[in-house]
PDB file of N, CA, C and O in Angstrom:
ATOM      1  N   UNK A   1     117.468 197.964 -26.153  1.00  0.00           N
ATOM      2  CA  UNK A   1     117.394 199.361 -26.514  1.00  0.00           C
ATOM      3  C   UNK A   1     116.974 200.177 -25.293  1.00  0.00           C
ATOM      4  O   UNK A   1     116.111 199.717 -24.545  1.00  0.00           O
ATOM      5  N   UNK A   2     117.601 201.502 -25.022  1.00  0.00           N
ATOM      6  CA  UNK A   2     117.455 202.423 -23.725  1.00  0.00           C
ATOM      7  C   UNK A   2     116.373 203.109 -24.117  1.00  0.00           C
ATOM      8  O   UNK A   2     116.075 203.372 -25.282  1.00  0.00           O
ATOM      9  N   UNK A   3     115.843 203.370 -23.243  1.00  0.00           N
ATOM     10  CA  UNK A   3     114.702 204.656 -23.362  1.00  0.00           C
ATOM     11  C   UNK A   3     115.819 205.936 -23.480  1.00  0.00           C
ATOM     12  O   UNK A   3     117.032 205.959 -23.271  1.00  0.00           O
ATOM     13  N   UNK A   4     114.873 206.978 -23.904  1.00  0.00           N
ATOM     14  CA  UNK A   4     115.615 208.161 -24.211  1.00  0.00           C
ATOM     15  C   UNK A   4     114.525 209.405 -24.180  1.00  0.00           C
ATOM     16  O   UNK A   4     113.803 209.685 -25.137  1.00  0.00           O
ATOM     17  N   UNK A   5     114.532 210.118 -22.885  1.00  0.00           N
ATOM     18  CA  UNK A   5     113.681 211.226 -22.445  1.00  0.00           C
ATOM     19  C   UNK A   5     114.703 212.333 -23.179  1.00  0.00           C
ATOM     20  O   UNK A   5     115.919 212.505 -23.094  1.00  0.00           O
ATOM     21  N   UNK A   6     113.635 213.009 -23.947  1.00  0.00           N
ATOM     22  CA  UNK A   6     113.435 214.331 -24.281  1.00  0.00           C
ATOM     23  C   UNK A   6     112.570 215.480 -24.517  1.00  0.00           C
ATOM     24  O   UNK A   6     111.452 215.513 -24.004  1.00  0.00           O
ATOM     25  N   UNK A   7     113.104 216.654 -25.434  1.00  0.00           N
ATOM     26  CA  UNK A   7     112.365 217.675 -24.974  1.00  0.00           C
ATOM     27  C   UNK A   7     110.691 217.302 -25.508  1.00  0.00           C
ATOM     28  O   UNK A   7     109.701 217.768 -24.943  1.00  0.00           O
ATOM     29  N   UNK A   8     110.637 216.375 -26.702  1.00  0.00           N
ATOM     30  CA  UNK A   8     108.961 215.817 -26.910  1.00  0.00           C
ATOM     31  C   UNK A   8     108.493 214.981 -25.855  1.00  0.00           C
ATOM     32  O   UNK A   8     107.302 214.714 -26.018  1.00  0.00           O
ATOM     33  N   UNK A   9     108.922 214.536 -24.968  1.00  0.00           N
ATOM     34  CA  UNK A   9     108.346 214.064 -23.718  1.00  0.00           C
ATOM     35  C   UNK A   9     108.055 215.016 -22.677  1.00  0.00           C
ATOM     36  O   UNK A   9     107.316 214.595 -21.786  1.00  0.00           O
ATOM     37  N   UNK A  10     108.522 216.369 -22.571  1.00  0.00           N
ATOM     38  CA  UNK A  10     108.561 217.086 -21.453  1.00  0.00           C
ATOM     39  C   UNK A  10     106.791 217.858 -21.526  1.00  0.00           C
ATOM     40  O   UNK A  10     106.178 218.058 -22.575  1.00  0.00           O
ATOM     41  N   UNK A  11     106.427 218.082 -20.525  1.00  0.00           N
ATOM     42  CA  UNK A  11     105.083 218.590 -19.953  1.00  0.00           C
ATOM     43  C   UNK A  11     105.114 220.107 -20.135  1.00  0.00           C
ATOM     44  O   UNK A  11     104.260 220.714 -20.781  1.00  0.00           O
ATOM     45  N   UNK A  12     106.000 220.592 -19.615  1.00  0.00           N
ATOM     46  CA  UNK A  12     106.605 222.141 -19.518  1.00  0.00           C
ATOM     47  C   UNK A  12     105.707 222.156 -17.479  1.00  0.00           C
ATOM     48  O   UNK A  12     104.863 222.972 -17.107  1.00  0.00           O
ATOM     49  N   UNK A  13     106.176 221.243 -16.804  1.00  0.00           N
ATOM     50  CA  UNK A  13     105.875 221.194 -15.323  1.00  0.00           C
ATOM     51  C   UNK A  13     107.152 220.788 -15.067  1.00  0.00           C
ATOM     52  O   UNK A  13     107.284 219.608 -15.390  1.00  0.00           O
ATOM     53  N   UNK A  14     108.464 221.423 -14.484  1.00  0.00           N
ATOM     54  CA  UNK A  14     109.439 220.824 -14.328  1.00  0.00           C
ATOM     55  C   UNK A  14     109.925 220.275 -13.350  1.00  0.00           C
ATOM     56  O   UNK A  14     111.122 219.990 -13.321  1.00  0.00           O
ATOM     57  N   UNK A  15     108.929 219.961 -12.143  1.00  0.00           N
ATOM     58  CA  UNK A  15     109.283 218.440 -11.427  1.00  0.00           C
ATOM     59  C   UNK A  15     108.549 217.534 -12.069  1.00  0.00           C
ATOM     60  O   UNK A  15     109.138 216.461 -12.192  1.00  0.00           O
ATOM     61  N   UNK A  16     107.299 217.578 -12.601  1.00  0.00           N
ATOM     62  CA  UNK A  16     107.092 216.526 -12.927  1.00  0.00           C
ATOM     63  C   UNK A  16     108.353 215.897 -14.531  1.00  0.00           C
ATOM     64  O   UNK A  16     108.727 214.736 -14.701  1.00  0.00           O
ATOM     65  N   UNK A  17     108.716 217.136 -15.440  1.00  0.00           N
ATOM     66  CA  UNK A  17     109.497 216.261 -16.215  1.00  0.00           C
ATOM     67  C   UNK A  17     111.002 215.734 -15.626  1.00  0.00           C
ATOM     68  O   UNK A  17     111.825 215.079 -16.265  1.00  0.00           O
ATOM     69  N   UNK A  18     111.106 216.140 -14.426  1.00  0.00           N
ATOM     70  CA  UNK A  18     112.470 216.094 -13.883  1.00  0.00           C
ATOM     71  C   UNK A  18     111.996 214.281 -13.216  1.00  0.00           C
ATOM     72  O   UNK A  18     112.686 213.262 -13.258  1.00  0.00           O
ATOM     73  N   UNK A  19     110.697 214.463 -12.697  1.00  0.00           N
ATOM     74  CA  UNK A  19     110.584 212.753 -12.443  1.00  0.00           C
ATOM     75  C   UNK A  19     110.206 211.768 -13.099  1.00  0.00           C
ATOM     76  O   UNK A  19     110.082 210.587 -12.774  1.00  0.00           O
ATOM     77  N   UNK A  20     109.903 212.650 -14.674  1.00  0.00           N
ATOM     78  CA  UNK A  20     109.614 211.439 -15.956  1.00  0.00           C
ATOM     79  C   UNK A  20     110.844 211.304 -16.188  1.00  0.00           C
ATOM     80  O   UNK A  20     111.002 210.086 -16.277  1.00  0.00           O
ATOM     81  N   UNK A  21     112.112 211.957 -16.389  1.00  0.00           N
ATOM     82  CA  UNK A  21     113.196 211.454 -16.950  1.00  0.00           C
ATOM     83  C   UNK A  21     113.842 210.412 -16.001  1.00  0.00           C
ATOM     84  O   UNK A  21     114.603 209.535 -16.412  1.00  0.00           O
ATOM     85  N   UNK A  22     113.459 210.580 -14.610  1.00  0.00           N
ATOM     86  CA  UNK A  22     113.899 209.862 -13.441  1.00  0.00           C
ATOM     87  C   UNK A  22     113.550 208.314 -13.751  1.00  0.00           C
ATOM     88  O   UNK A  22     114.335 207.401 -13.496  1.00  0.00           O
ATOM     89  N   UNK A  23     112.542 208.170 -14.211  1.00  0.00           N
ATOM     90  CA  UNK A  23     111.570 207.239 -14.328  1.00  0.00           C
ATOM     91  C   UNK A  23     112.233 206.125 -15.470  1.00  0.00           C
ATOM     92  O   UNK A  23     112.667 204.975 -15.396  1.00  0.00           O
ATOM     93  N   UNK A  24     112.078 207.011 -16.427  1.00  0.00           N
ATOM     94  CA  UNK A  24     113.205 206.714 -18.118  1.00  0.00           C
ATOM     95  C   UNK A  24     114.557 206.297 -17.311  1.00  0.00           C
ATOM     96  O   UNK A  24     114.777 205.203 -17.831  1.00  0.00           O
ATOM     97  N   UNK A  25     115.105 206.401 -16.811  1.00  0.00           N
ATOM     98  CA  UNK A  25     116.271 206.062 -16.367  1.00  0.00           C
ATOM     99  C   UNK A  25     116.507 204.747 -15.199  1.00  0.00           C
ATOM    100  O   UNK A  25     117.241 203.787 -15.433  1.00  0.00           O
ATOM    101  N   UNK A  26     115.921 204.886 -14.239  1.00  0.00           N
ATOM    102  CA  UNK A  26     115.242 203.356 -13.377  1.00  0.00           C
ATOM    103  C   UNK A  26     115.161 202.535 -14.528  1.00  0.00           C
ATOM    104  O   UNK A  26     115.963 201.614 -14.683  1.00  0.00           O
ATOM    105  N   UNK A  27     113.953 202.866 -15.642  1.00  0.00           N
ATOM    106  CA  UNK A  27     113.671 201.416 -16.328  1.00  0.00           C
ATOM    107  C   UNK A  27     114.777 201.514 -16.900  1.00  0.00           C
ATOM    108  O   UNK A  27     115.293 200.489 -16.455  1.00  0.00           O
ATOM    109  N   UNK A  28     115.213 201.770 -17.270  1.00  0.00           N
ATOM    110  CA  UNK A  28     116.819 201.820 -18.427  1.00  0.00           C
ATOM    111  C   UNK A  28     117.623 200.952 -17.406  1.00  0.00           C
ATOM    112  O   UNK A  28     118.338 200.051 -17.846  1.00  0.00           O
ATOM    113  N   UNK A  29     117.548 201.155 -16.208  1.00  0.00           N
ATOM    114  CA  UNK A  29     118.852 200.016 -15.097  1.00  0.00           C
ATOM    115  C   UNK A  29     118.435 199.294 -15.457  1.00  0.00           C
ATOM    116  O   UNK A  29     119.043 198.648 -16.311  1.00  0.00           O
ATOM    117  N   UNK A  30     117.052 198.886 -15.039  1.00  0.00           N
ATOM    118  CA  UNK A  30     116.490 197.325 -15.151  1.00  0.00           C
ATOM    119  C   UNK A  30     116.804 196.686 -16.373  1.00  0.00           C
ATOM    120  O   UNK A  30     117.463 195.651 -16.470  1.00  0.00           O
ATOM    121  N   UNK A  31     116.279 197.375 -17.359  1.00  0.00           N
ATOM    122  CA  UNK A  31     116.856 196.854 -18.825  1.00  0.00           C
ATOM    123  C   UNK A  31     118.439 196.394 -18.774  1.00  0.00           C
ATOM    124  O   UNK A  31     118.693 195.225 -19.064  1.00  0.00           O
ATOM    125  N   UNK A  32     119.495 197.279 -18.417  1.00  0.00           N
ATOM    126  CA  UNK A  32     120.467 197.024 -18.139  1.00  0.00           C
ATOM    127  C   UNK A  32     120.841 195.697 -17.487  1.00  0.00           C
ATOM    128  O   UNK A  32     121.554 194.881 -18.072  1.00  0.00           O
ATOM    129  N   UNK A  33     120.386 195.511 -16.359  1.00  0.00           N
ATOM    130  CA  UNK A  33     120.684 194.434 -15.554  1.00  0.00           C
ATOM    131  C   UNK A  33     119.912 192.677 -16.241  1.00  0.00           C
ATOM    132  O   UNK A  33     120.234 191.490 -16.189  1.00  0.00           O
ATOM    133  N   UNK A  34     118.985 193.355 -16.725  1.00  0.00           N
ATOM    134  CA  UNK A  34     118.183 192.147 -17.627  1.00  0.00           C
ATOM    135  C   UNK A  34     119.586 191.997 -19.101  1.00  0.00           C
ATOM    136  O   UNK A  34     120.341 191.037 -19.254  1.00  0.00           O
ATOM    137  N   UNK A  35     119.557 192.648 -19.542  1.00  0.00           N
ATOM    138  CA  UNK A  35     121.068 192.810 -20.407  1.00  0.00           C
ATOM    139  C   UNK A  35     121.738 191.749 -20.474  1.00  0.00           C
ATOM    140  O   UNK A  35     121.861 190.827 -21.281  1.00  0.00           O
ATOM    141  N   UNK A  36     122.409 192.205 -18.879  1.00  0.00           N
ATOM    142  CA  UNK A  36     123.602 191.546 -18.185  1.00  0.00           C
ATOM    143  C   UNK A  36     123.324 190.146 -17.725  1.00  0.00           C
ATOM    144  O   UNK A  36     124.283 189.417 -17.474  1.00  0.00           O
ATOM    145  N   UNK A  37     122.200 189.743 -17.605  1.00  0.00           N
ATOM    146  CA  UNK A  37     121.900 188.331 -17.247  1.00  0.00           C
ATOM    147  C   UNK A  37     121.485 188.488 -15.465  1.00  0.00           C
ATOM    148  O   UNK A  37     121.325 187.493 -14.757  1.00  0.00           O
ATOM    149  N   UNK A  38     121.368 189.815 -14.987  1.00  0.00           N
ATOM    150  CA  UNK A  38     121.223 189.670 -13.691  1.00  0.00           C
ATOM    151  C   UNK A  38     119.558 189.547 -13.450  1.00  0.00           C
ATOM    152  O   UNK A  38     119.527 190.596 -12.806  1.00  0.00           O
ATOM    153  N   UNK A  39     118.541 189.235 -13.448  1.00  0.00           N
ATOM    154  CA  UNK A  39     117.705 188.680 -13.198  1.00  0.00           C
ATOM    155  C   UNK A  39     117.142 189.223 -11.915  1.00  0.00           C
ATOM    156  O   UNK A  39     116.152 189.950 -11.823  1.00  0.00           O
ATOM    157  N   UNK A  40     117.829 188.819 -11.026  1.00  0.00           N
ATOM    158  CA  UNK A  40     117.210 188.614  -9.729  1.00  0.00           C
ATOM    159  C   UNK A  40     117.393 190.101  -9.295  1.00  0.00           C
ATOM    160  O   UNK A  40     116.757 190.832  -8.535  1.00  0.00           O
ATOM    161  N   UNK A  41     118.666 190.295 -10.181  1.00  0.00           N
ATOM    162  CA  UNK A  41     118.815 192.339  -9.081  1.00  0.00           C
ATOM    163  C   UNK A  41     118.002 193.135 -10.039  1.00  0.00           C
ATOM    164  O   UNK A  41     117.802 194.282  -9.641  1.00  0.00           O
ATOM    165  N   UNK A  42     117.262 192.720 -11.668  1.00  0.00           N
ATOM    166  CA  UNK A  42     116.567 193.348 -12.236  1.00  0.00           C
ATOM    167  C   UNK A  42     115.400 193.650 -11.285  1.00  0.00           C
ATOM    168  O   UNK A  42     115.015 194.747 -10.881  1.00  0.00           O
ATOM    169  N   UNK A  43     114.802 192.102 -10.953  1.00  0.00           N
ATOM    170  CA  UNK A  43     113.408 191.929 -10.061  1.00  0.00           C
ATOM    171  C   UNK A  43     113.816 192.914  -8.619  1.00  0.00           C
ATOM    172  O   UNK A  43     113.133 193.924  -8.453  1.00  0.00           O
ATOM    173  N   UNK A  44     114.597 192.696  -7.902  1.00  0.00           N
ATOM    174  CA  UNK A  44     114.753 193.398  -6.546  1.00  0.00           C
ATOM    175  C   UNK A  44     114.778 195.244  -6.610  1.00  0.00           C
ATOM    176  O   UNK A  44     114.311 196.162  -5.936  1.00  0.00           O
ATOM    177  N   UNK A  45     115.561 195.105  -7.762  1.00  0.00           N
ATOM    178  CA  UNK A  45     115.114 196.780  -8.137  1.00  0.00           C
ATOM    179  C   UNK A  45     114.012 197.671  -8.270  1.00  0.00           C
ATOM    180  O   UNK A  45     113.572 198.682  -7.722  1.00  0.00           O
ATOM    181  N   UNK A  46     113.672 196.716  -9.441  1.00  0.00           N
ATOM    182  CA  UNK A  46     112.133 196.933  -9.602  1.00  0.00           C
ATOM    183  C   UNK A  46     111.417 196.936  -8.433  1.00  0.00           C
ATOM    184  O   UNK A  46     110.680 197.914  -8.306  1.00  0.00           O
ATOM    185  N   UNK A  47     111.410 195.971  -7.358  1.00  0.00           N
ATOM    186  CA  UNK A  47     110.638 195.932  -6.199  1.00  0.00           C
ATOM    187  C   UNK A  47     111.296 196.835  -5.425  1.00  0.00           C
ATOM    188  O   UNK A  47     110.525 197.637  -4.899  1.00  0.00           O
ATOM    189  N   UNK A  48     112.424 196.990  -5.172  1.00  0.00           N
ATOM    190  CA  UNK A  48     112.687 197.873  -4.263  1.00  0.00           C
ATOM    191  C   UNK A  48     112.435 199.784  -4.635  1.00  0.00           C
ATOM    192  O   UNK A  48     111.899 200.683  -3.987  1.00  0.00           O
ATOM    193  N   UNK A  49     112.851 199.759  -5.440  1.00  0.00           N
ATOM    194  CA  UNK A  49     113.279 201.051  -6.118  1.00  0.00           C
ATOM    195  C   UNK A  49     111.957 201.686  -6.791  1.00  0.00           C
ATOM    196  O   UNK A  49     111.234 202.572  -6.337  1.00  0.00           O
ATOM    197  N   UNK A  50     111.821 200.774  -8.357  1.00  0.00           N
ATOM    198  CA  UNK A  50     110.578 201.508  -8.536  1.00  0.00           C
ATOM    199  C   UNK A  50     109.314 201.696  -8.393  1.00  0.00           C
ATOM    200  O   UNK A  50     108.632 202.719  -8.454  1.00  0.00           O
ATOM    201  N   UNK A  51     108.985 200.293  -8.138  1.00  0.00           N
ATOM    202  CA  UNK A  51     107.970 200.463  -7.579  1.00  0.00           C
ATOM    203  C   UNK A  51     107.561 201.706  -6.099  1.00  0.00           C
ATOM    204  O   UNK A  51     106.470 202.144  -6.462  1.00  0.00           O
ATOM    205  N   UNK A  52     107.753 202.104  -5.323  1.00  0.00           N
ATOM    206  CA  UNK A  52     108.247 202.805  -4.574  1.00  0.00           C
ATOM    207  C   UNK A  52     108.286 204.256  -5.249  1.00  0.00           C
ATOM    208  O   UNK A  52     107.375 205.068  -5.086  1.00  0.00           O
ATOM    209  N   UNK A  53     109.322 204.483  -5.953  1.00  0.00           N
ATOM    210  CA  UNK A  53     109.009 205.888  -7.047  1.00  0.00           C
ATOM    211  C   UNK A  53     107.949 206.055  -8.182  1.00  0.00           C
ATOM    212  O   UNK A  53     107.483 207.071  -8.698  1.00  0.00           O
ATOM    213  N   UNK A  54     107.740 204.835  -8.386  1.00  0.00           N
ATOM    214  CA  UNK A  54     106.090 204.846  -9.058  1.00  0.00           C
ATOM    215  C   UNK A  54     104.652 205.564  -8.481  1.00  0.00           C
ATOM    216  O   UNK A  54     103.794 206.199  -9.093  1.00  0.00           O
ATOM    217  N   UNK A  55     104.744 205.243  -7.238  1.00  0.00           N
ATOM    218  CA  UNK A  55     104.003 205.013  -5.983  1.00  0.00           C
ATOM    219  C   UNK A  55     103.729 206.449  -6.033  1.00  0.00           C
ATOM    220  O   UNK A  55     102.666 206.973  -6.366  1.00  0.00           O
ATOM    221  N   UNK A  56     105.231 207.251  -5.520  1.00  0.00           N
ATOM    222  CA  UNK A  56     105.096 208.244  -4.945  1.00  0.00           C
ATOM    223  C   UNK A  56     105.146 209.452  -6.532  1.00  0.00           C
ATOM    224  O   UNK A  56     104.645 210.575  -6.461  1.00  0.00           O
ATOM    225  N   UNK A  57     105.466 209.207  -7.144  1.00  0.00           N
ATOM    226  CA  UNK A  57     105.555 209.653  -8.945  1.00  0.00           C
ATOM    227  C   UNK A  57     104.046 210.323  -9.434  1.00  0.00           C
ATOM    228  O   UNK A  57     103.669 211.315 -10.057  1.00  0.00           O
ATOM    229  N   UNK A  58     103.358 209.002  -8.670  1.00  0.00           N
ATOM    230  CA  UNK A  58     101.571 209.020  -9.240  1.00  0.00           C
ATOM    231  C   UNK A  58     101.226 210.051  -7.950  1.00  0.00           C
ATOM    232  O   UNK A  58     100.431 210.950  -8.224  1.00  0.00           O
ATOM    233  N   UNK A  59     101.682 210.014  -6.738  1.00  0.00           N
ATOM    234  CA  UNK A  59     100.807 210.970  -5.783  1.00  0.00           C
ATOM    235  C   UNK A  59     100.994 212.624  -6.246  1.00  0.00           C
ATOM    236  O   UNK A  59     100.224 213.584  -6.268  1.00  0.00           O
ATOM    237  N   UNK A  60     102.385 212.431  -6.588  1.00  0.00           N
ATOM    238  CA  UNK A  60     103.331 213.937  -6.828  1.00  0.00           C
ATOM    239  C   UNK A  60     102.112 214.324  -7.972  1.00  0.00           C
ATOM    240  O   UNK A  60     101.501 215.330  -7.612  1.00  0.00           O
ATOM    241  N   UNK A  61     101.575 213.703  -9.386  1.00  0.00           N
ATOM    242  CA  UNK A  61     101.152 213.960 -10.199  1.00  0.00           C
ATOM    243  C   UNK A  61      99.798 214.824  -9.789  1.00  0.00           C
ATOM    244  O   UNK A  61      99.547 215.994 -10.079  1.00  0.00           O
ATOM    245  N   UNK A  62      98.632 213.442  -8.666  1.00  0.00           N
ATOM    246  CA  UNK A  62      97.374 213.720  -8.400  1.00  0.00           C
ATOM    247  C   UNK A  62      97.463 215.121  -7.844  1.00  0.00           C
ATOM    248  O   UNK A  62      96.613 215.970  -8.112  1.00  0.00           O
ATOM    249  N   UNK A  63      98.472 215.344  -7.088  1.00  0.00           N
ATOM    250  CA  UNK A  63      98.212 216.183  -6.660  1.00  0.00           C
ATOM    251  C   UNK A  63      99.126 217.767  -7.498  1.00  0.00           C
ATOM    252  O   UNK A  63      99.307 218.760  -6.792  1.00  0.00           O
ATOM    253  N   UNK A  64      99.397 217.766  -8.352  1.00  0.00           N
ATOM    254  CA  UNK A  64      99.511 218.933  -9.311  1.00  0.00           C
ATOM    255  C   UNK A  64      98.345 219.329  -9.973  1.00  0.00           C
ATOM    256  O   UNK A  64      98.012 220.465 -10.309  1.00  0.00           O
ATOM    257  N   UNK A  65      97.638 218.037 -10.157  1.00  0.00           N
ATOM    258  CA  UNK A  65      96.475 218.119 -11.571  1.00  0.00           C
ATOM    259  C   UNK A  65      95.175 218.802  -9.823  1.00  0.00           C
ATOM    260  O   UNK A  65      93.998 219.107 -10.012  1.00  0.00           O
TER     261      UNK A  65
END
């Protein structure tokens, strides 16, 4: 099952909901690729990709609040 960002998820801060839906969508590949039986490009994603936009997701936040 996909995640599915909408308007009850949104903050009313619109980069930050523009990088929660970003977010909803990364995990949705991974799910995807876990799906598909790909495994290893689930894990490399995750390491490459989100983790990485996680990273920088949480700084973007600290520093709004």
């Amino acid at each position: 099952m996909l995640l599915k960002f909408d308007d009850n998820l949104k903050i009313g801060v619109p980069q930050m909901d523009e990088e929660h839906e970003t977010l909803i969508n990364l995990l949705n590949r991974v799910s995807m690729l876990l799906k598909s039986g790909e495994k290893a490009k689930a894990v490399d994603f995750f390491k490459n990709t989100i983790a990485s936009y996680v990273e920088t997701h949480l700084s973007n936040e600290e520093a709004f609040m």
